[in-house]
C-alpha positions as CSV (number, residue, x, y, z in Angstrom):
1,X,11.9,-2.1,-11.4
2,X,12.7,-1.3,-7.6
3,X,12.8,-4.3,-6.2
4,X,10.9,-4.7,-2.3
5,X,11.3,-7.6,0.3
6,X,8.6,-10.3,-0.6
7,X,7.9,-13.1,1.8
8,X,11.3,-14.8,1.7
9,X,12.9,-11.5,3.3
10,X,12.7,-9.5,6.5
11,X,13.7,-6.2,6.2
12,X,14.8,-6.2,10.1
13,X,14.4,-2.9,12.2
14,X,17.3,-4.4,14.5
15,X,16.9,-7.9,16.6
16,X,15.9,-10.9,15.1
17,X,12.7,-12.2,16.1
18,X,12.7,-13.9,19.2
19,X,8.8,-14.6,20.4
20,X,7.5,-13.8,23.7
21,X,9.7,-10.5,24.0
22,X,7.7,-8.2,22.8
23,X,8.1,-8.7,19.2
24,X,5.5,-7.7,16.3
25,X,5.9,-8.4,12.8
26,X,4.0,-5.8,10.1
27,X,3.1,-8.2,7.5
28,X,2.6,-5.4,4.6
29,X,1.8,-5.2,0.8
30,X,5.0,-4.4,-0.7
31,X,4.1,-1.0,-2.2
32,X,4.0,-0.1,1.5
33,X,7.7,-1.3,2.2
34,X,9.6,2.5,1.9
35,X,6.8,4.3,4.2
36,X,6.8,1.6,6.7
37,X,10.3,1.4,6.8
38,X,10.4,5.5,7.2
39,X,8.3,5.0,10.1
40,X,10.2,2.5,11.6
41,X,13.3,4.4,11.5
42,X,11.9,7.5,12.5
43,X,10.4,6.4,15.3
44,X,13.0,3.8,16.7
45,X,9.8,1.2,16.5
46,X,12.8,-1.7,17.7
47,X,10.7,-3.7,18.5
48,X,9.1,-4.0,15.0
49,X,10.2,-6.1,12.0
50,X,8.9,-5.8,8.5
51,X,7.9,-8.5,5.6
52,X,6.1,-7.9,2.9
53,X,4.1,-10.0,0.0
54,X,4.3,-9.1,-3.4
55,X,3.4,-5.4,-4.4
56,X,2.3,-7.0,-7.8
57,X,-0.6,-8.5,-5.8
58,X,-1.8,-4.9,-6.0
59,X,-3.6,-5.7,-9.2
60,X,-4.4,-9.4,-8.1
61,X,-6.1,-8.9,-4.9
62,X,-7.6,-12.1,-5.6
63,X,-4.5,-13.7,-3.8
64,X,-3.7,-11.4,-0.9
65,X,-5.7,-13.7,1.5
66,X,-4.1,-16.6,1.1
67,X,-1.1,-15.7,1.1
68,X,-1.4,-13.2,4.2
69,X,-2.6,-16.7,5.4
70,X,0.1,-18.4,4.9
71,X,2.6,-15.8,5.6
72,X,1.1,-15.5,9.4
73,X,1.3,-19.7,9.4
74,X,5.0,-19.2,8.6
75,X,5.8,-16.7,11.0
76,X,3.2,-17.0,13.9
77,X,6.1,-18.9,16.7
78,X,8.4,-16.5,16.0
79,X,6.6,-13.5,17.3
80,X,3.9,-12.3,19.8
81,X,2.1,-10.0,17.8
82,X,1.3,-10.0,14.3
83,X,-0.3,-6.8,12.4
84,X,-1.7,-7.0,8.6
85,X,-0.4,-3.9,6.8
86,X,-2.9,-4.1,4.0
87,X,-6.8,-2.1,3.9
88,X,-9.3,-4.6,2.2
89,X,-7.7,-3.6,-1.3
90,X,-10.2,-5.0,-3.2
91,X,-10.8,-8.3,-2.0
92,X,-14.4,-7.7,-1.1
93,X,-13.9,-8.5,2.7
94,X,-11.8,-11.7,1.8
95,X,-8.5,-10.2,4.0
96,X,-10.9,-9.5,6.8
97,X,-12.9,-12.7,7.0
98,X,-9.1,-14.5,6.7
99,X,-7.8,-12.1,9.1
100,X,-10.6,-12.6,12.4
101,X,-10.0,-16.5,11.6
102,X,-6.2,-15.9,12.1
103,X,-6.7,-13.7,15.4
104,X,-4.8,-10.7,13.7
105,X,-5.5,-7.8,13.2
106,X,-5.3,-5.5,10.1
107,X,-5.2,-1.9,9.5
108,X,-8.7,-0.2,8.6
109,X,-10.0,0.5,5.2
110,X,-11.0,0.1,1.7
111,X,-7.9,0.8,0.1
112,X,-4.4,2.4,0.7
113,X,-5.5,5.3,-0.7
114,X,-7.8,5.7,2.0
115,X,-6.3,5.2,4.6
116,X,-3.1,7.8,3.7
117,X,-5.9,10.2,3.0
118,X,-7.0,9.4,6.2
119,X,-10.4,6.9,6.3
120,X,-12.8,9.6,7.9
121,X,-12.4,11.8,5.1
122,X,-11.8,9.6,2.2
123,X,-15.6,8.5,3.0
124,X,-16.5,12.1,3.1
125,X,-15.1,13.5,-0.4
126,X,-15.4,9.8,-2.5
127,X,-18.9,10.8,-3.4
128,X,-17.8,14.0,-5.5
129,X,-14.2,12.3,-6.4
130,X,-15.4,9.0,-8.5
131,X,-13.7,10.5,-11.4
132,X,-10.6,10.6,-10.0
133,X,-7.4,8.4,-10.6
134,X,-5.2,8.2,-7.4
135,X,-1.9,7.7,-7.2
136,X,0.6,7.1,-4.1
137,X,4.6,7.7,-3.9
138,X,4.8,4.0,-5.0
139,X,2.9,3.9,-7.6
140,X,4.5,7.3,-9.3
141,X,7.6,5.4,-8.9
142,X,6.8,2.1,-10.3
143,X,4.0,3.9,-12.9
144,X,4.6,1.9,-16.2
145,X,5.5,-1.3,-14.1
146,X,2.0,-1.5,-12.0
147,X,0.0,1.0,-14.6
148,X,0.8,0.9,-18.0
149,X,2.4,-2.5,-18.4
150,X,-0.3,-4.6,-17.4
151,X,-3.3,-2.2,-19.0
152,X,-1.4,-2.9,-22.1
153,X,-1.1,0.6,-22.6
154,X,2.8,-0.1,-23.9
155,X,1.3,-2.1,-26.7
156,X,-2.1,-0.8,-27.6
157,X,-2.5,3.1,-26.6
158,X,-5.6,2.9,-28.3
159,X,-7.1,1.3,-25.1
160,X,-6.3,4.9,-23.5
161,X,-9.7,6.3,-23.8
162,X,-11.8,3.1,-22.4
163,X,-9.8,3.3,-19.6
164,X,-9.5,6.7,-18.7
165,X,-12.3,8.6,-20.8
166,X,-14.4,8.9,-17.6
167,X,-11.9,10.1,-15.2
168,X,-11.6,13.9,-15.0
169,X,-8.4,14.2,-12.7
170,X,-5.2,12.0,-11.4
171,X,-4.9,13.2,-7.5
172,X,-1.3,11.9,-6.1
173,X,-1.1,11.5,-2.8
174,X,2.3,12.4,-1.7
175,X,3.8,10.7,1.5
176,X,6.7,12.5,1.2
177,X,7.8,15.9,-0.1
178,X,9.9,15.1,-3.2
179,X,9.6,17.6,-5.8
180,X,11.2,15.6,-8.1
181,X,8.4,12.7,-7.8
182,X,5.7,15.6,-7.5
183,X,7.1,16.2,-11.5
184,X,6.9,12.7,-12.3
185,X,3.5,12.3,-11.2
186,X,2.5,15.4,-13.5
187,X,4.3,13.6,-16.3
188,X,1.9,10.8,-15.3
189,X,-1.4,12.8,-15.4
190,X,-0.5,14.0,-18.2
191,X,0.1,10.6,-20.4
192,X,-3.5,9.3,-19.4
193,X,-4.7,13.0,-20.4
194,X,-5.9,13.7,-17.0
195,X,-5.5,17.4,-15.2
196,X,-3.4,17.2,-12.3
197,X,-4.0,17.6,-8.2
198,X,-1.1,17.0,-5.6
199,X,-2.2,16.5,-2.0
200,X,0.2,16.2,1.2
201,X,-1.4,13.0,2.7
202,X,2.2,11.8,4.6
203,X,1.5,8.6,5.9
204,X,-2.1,8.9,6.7
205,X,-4.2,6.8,9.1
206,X,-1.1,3.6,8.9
207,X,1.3,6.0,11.1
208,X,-2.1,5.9,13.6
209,X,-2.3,2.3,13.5
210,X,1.3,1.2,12.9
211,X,2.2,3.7,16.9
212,X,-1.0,2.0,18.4
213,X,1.2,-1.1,18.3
């Protein structure tokens, strides 16, 4: 299983953090660590350092606020800015409540999915695309770790059809162009019996937020 930083590591983008320079930390959900990292590099964001909680959190959102509050506790002297790389991702406005207590600010959104689709029209097609199954670049990468593994799906395939009987399609939303994980993620749609859309997405409404910084 790739292994991203968690809380114990800063994956730098060049200086170590100082305060009152200028500095901003991206505290981020760790399936986000590769795009964020992309866009640091690619646009010489120096000024920008990255550390990241858990991606496993993904599927217990239950503890992404407290421990986004406790990260920005840990880390608050050290910079002047602070920005939560994480959507509300299913903590029914938990992250957002813990967030305007904390004075930071997060990026906008239900869910990551979202916001690489872009949140304007993610709102407009969700109505006629609740039978789909999304998948991002991470999550084709890491799809028996953070999918099949903890659905039990490894153990009891029989649970295939409760889980995925009423989706109609898996819809991966590609941040980069990798045909290589574009034939993965087929793979994927097929296992879970599911008919198979690729969209473009890039990085979506985070590169928005992340240059607003």
């Amino acid at each position: 299983m790739t292994q991203f930083p968690n809380d114990n590591t800063l994956a730098q983008s060049g200086l170590a953090p100082t305060g009152t320079t200028g500095r901003i930390l991206l505290l981020a959900c760790g399936a986000l660590a590769r795009e964020i990292l992309d866009l640091i590099k690619l646009n010489d964001w120096s000024h920008m350092d990255l550390t990241c909680l858990p991606a496993i959190f993904h599927i217990h959102p239950e503890k992404i606020a407290p421990a986004v509050r406790d990260a920005v506790a840990k880390h608050r002297d050290s910079y002047d800015d602070i920005f939560v790389v994480y959507a509300d991702c299913g903590t029914g406005g938990q992250l957002q409540t813990t967030c305007d207590a904390l004075g930071v600010k997060m990026i906008a959104g239900p869910h990551c999915y979202s916001f690489f689709e872009g949140n304007e029209r993610f709102a407009k097609i969700a109505e006629d695309e609740f039978t789909a199954f999304y998948l991002t670049d991470f999550l084709v990468r890491q799809f028996d770790a953070f999918i099949i593994k903890p659905m039990g799906l490894d153990r009891h395939p029989e649970l295939m059809e409760m889980y995925f009987g009423n989706y109609e399609k898996l819809v991966y939303q590609a941040q980069i162009d990798d045909p290589a994980l574009t034939e993965k993620a087929k793979i994927c749609a097929d296992r879970l019996g599911l008919e198979f859309e690729r969209r473009f997405t890039g990085y979506g409404d985070m590169a928005t937020a992340l240059a607003a910084l």
